[in-house]
C-alpha positions as CSV (number, residue, x, y, z in Angstrom):
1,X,-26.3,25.8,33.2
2,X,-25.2,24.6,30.0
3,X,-22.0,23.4,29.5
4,X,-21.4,21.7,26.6
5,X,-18.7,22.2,24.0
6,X,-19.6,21.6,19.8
7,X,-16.3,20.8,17.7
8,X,-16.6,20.9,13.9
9,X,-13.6,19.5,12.7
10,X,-12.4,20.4,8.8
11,X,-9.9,20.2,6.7
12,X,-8.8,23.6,4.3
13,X,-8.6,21.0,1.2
14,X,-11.9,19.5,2.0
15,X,-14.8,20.7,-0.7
16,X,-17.4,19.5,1.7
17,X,-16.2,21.7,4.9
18,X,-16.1,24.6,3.1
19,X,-19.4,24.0,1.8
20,X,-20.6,23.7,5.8
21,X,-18.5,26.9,6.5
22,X,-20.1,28.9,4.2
23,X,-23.5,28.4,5.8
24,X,-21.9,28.7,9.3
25,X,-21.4,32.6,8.0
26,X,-24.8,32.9,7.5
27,X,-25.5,32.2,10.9
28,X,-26.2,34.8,14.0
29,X,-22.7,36.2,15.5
30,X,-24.6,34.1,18.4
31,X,-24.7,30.8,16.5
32,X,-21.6,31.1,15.1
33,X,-19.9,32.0,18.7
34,X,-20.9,28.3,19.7
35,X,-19.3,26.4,17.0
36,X,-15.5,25.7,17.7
37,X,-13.6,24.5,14.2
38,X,-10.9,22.6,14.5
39,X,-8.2,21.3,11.8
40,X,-8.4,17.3,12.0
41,X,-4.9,17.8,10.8
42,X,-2.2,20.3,11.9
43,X,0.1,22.1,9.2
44,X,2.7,19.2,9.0
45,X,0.2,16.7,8.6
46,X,0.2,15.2,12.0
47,X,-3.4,14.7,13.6
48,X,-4.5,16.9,16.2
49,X,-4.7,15.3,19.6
50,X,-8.2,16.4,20.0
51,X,-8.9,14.6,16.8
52,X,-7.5,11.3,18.4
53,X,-9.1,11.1,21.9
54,X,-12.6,12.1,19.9
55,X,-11.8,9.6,17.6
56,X,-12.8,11.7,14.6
57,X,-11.5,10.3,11.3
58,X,-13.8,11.8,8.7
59,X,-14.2,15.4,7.8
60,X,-16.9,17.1,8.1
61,X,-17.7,16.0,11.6
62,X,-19.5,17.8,14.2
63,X,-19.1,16.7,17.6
64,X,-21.0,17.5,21.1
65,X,-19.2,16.8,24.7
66,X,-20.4,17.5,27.6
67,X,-17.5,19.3,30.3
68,X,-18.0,18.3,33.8
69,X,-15.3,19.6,36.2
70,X,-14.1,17.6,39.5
71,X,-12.9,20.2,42.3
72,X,-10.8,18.8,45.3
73,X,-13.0,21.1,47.8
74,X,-10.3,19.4,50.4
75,X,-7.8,22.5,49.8
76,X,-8.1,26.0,50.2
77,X,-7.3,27.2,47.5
78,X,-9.0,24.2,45.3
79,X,-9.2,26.5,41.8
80,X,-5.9,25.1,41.2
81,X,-6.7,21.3,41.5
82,X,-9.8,21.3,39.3
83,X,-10.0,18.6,36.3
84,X,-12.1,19.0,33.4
85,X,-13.7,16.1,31.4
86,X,-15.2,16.3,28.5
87,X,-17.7,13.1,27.6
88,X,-19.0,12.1,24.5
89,X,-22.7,13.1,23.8
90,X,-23.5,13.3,19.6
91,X,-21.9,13.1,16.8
92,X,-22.6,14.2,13.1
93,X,-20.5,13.4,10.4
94,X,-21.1,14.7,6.8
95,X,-21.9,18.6,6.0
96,X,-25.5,17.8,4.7
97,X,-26.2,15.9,8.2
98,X,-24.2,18.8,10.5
99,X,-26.7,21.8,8.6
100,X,-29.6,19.6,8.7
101,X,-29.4,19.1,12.8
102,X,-27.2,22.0,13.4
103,X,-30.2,24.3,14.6
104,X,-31.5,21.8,16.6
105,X,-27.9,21.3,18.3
106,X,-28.1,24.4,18.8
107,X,-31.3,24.5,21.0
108,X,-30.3,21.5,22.4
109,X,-26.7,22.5,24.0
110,X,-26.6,26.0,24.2
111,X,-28.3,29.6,24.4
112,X,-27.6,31.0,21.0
113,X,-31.6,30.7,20.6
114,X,-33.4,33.0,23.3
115,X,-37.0,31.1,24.5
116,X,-39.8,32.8,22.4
């Protein structure tokens, strides 16, 4: 099983990421379904906290983590103490660089490609 995450964080006032969004919509419904975009920045200017503990400060950047879950199997009813982590695995800043890998990122961390 697969579980990795992809983040593309953007900006609406950034020429680049709309430039990298306008390709994403000419992905597969499949390929786009992966892809998560997120504002570096909310509405009032303040940076998003995911932003922060990625430590993404440029825009276009694409980032891979990996989510691992801990379960405390000591309970019986342990769904409620499980804790996600998410670690660092790639990242790809610039919207020439994300297009250029972005199909093999896709092979790489999730099923939107079927095996031929």
């Amino acid at each position: 099983m697969k579980n990795y995450h992809i983040y593309v964080f953007s900006q609406d006032s950034c020429s680049p990421c709309q430039t990298l969004k306008d390709y994403v919509s000419t992905l597969t419904e499949a390929e786009q379904g992966e892809l998560d975009f997120v504002p570096i920045r909310t509405a009032s200017g303040d940076r998003t906290a995911l932003a922060d503990e990625l430590e993404v400060t440029l825009t276009p950047t694409m980032v891979v983590v990996h989510e691992d879950h801990d379960k405390d199997m000591s309970c019986d009813d342990y769904d409620e103490f499980v804790e996600y982590h998410e670690t660092l695995v790639e990242t790809v800043v610039g919207a020439r660089a994300i297009m250029q890998t972005l199909s093999a990122t896709l092979d790489a961390y999730t099923y939107a490609h079927p095996p031929e």
